[in-house]
C-alpha positions as CSV (number, residue, x, y, z in Angstrom):
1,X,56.9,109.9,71.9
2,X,60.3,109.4,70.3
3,X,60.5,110.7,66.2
4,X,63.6,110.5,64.8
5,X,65.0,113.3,62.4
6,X,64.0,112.4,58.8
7,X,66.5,114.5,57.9
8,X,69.4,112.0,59.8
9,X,67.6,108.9,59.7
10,X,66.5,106.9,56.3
11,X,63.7,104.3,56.5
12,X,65.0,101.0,56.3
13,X,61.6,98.4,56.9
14,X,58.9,97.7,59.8
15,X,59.0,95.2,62.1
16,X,56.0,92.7,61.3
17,X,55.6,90.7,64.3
18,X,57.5,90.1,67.7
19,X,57.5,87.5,70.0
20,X,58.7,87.2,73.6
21,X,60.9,90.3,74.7
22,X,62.9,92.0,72.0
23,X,64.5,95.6,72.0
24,X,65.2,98.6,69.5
25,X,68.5,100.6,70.2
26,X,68.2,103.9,68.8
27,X,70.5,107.5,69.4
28,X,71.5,106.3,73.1
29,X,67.6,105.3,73.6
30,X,66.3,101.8,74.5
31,X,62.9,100.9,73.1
32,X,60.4,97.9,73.3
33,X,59.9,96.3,69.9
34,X,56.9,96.1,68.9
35,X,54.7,94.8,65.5
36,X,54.2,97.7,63.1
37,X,57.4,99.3,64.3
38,X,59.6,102.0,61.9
39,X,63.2,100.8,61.5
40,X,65.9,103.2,60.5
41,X,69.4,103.7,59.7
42,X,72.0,103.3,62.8
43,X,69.3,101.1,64.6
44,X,70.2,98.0,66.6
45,X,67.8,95.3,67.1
46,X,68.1,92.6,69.7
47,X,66.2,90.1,70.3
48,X,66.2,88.0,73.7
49,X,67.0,84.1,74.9
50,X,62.8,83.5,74.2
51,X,62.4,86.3,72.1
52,X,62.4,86.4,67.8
53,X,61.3,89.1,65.7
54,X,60.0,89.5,62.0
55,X,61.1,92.1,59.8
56,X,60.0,93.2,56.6
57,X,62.7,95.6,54.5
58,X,62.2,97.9,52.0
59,X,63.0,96.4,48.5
60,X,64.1,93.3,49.7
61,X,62.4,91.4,51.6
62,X,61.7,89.0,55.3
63,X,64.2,89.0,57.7
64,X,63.9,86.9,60.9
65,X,66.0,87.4,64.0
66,X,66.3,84.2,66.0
67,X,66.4,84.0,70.1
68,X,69.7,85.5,71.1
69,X,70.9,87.4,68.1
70,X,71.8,91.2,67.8
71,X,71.9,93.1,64.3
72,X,72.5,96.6,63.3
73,X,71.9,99.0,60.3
74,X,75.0,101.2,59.4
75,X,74.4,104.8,59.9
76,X,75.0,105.8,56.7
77,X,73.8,103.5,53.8
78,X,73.9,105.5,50.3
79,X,73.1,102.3,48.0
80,X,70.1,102.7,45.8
81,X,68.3,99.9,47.3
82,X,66.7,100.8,50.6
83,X,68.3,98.4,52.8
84,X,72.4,97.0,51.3
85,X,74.0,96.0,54.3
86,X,73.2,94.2,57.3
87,X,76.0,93.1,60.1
88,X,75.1,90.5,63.0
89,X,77.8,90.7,66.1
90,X,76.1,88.0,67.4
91,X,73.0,85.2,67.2
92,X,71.4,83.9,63.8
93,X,69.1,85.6,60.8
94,X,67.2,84.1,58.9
95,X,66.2,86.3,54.9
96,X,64.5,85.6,51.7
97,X,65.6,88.2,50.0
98,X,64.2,89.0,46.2
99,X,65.7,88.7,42.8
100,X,67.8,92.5,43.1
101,X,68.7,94.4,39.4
102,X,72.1,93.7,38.4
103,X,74.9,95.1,40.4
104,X,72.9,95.4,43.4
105,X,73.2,92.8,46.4
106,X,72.0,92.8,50.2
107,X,75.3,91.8,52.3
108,X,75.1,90.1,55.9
109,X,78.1,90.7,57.4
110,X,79.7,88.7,60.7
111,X,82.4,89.4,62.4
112,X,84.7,87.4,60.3
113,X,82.7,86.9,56.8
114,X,80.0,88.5,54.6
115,X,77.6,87.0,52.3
116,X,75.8,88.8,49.6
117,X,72.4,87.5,48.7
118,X,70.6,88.2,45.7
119,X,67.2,85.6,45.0
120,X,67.7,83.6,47.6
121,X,66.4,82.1,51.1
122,X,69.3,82.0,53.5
123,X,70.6,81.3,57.3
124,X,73.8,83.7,58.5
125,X,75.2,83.5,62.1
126,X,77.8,83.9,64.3
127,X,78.6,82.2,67.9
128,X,80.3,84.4,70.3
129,X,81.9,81.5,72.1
130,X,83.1,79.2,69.5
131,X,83.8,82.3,67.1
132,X,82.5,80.4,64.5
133,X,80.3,81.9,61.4
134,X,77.8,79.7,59.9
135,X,76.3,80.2,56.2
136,X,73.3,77.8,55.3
137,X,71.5,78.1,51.8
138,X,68.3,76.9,52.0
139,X,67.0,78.3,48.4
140,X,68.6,79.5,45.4
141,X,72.5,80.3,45.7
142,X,74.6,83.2,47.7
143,X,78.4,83.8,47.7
144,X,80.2,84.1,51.1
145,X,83.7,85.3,51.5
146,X,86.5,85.3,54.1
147,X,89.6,87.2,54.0
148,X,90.7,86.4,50.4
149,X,88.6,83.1,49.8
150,X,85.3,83.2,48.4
151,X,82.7,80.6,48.9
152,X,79.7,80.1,46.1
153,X,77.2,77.9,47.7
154,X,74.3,76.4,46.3
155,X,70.8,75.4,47.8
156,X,71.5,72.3,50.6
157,X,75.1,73.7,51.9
158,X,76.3,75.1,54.7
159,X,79.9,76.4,55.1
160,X,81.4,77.2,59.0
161,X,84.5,79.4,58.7
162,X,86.2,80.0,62.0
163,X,87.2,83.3,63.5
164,X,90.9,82.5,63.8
165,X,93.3,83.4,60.9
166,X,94.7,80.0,59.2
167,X,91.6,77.8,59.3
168,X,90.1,75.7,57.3
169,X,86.4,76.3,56.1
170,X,84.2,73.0,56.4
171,X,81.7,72.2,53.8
172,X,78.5,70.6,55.0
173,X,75.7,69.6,53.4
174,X,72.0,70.4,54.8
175,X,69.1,68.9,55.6
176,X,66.9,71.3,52.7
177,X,63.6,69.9,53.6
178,X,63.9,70.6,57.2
179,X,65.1,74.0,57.0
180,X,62.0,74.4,54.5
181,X,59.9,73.5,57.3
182,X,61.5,76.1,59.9
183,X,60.7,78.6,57.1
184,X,56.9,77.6,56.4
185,X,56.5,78.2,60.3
186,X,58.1,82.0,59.9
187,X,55.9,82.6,57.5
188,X,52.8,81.0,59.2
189,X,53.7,82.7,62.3
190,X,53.9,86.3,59.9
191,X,49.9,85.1,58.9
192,X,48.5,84.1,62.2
193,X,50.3,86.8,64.3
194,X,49.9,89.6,61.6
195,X,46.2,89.0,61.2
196,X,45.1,92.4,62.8
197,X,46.9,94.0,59.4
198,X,45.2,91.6,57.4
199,X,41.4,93.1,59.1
200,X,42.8,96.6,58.8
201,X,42.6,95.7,54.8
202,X,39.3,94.6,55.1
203,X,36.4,97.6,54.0
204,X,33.0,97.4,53.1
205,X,31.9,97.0,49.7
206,X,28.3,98.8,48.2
207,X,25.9,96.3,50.1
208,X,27.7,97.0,53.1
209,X,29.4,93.5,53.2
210,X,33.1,92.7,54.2
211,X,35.6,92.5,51.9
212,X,39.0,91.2,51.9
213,X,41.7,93.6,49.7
214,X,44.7,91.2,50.8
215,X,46.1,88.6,48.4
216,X,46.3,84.7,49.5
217,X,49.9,84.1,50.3
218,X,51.2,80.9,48.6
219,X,54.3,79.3,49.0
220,X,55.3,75.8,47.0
221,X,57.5,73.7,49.1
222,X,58.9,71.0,47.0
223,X,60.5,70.7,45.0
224,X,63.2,73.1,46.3
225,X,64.2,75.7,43.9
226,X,68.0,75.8,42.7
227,X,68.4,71.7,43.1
228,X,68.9,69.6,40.2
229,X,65.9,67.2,39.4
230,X,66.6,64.3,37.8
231,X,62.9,62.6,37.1
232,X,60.2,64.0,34.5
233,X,57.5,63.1,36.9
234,X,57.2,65.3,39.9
235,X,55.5,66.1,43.1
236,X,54.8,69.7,43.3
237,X,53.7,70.4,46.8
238,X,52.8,73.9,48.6
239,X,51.2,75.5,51.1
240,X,48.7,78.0,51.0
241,X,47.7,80.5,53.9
242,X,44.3,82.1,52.9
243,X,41.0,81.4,54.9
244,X,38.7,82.2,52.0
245,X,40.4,80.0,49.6
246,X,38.1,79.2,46.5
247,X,40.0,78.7,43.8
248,X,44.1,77.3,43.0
249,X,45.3,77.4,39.5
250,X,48.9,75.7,38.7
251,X,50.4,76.2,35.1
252,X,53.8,74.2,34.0
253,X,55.8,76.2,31.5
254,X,52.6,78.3,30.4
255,X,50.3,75.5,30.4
256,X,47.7,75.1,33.0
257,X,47.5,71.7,34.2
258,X,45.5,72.3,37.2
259,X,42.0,74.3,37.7
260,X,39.7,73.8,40.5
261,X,37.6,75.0,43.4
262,X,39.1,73.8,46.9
263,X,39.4,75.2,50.3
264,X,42.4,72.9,51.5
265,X,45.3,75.0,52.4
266,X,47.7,72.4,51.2
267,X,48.1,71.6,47.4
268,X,49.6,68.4,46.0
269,X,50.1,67.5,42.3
270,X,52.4,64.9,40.2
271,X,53.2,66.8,37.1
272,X,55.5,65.9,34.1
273,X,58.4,67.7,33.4
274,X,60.7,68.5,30.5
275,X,64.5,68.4,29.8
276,X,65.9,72.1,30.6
277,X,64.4,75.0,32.6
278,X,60.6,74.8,33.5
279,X,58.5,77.5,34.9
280,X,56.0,76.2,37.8
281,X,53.6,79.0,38.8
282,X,50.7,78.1,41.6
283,X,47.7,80.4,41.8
284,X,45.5,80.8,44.8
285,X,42.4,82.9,44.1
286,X,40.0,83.7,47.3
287,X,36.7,84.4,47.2
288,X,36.6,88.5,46.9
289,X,39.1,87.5,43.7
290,X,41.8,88.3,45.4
291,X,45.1,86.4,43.4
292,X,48.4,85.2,45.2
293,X,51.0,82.8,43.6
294,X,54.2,82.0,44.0
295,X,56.7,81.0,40.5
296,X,59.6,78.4,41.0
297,X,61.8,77.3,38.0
298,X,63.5,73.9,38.2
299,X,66.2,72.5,35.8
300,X,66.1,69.1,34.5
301,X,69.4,67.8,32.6
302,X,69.3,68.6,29.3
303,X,72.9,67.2,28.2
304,X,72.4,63.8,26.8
305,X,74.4,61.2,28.4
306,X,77.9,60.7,27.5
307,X,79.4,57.5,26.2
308,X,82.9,56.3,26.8
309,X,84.6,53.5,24.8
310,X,87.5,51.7,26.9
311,X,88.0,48.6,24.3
312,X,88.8,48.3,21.4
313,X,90.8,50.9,20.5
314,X,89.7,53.2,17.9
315,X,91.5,52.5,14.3
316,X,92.8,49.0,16.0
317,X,93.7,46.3,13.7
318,X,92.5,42.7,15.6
319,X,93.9,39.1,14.9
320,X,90.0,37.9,15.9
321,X,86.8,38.7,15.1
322,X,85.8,37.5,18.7
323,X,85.9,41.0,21.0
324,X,84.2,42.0,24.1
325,X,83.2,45.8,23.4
326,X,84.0,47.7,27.0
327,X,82.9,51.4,28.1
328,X,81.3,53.4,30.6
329,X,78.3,55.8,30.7
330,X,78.6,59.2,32.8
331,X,74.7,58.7,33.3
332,X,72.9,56.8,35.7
333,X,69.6,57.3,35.2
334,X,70.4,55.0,31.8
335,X,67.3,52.9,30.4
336,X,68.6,51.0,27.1
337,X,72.3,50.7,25.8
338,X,72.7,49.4,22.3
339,X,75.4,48.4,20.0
340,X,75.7,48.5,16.2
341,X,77.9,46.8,13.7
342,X,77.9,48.6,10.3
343,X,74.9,50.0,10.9
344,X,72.6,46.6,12.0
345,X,72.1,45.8,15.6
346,X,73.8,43.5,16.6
347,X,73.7,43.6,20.9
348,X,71.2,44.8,23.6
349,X,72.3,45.5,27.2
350,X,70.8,46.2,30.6
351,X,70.5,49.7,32.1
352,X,73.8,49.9,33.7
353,X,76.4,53.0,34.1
354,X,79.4,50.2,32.5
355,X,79.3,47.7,29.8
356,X,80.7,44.5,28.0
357,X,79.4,43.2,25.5
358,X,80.7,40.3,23.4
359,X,80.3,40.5,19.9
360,X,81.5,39.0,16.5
361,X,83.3,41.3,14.2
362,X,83.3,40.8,10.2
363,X,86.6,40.4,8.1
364,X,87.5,43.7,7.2
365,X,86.2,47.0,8.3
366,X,83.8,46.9,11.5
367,X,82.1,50.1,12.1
368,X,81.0,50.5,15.9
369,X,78.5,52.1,17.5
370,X,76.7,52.0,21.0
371,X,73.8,54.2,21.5
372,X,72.6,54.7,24.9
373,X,69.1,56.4,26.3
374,X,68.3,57.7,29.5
375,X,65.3,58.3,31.8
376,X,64.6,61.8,29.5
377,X,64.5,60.3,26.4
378,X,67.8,62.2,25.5
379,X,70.2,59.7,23.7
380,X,74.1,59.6,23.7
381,X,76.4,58.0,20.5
382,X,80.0,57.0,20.3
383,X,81.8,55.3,17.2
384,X,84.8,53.6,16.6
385,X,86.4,52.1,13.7
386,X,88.3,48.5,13.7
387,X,89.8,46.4,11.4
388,X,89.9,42.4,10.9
389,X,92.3,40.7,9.0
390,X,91.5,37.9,6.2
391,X,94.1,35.6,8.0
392,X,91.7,35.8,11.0
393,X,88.6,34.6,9.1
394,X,91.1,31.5,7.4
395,X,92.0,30.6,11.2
396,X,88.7,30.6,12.8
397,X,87.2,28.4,9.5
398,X,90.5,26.2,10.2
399,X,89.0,25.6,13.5
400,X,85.5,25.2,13.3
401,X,86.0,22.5,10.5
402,X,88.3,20.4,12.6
403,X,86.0,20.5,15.6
């Protein structure tokens, strides 16, 4: 059997699980892929037109190699983190890669770009025919770069950048939700394929029973990770792979909000947010007490909504105290929009992004204010200052009494 030199070669990962025909290219020697296999530097994987692979590297973590795609490790790789660099000549990877210590980062490189990944679930590709690279984000946020431009992409875009010099990239956005579902079935296929690693964990306790040493892997769907929220309420939904599921614990920003015994592999709660950054951790707890979970933060506006107003004119001197007060909101998740006249209410809107609300002024100094509030609670405040004149409230009592 083939054993590389230690001395030469660096461990970079194992292959998992392959399926369909897939191939190892190692110091002029063509090997059969296999699960369980030792990847080193210099290798070259390549999988076939029914083939895929799942690989697990050192420090960083899943990488998937579609039908048709080719990668290779660089010979020499003197980073600190096992496995830095990756390059695909050809075909498409998929890699959820962990949160790395600052100043590290795991590069894919193409034949015309590179994107470094840090925290993140992404899709990086190349077509031979088309020459086209193709970037999708499907969690967190990566940066790509071509040539002198750099890309920074967040979760639900996709940038192609073409192999000839002079073209334009095109941004795309993504469907996140199905991408999430390709993902859940890598992962699936990792539990269901892998399962003979999962009963090599298994050992005997005292009374000579069975015991499982392997945690339950849980993975929360939705909401997806680096998107913006925009509702307190929430569906938190996840899937959880573990077929001696007892128990599932799920705690919002420290708080547990969910405690119970199930065995449902799929979890689905409505839970209430807050403005800012909250922490969403699921627990799955099996019956030998082994614990798996898997911790999401999601970020819910925290800037209170801005209020513009178009008319009148701050400091503006009018000839009437009749004026329609005009402005826009930046928000439109808007609930309530209120005006004030020296400091008395005066006018109540609808929920709308744009007002216009008529009002009557009094002679002399008119303080106003519109307050608006948005679906958060969070409230936005502008002010102006106008100014009647006495001659105005002479005219308009002029009138009234001689109609």
């Amino acid at each position: 059997m083939f054993s590389p030199n230690s001395e030469a070669l660096l461990m970079k990962g194992k292959i998992e699980v392959v399926k369909g025909r897939a191939y190892v290219y190692r110091n002029g020697r063509v090997l059969q892929a296999r699960d369980d296999m030792t990847i080193y530097t210099g290798d070259l994987l390549e999988t076939s037109r029914q083939g895929s692979m799942l690989l697990e590297l050192i420090d960083i973590g899943l990488l998937k190699l579609k039908p048709g795609t080719q990668v290779k490790f660089p010979e020499k790789d003197d980073d600190q983190i096992q496995a830095s660099r990756l390059n695909v000549p050809f075909g498409e990877v998929w890699s959820k890669v962990r949160k790395l210590a600052l100043g590290e980062s795991f590069e894919i490189k193409t034949p015309n770009a590179v994107i470094f990944v840090s925290n993140a679930i992404v899709s990086a590709g190349f077509h031979k025919r088309s020459k086209k690279s193709n970037f999708k984000i499907i969690e967190g946020d990566a940066e790509v770069h071509k040539d002198q431009n750099h890309y920074f992409l967040t979760a639900g875009e996709q940038v192609v950048l073409d192999h000839r010099k002079g073209s334009k990239a095109r941004l795309r956005k993504i469907d996140i939700f199905r991408e999430n579902q390709e993902w859940k079935r890598v992962v699936t296929i990792r539990e269901k394929l892998g399962r003979k690693i999962r009963e090599s964990l298994r050992t005997p306790d005292k009374k000579g029973k069975t015991q499982d040493l392997e945690a339950p892997l849980v993975h929360i769907v939705s909401p997806v990770e680096g998107l913006p929220i925009k509702k307190l309420e929430s569906d938190i939904r996840a899937t959880i792979y573990e077929d001696n599921l007892e128990r599932v614990i799920l705690n919002v920003n420290g708080k547990t909000v969910v405690d119970e015994n199930t065995s449902l592999k799929t979890f689905t709660k409505t839970v209430t947010l807050k403005p800012g950054v909250n922490k969403v951790e699921l627990k799955a707890i099996d019956r030998f007490g082994n614990v798996g979970s898997d911790v999401k933060e999601y970020k819910i506006a925290d800037l209170p909504p801005s209020v513009s107003i178009f008319y009148p004119f701050d400091n503006l001197e009018l000839n009437s105290r009749f004026v329609n007060v005009q402005g826009v909101i930046d928000d439109p998740d808007i609930r309530e929009v209120f005006v004030y006249l020296n400091n008395r209410q005066i006018a109540r809107d609808r929920a709308v992004p744009t007002f216009n609300i008529p009002v009557i002024l009094d002679v002399g100094e008119n303080l106003l204010r519109v307050e608006v509030t948005n679906a958060f609670g969070l409230k936005g405040v502008n002010e102006i200052t106008v100014y009647t004149t006495n001659q105005a409230n002479i005219n308009i009592q002029f009138n009234q009494f001689f109609n």
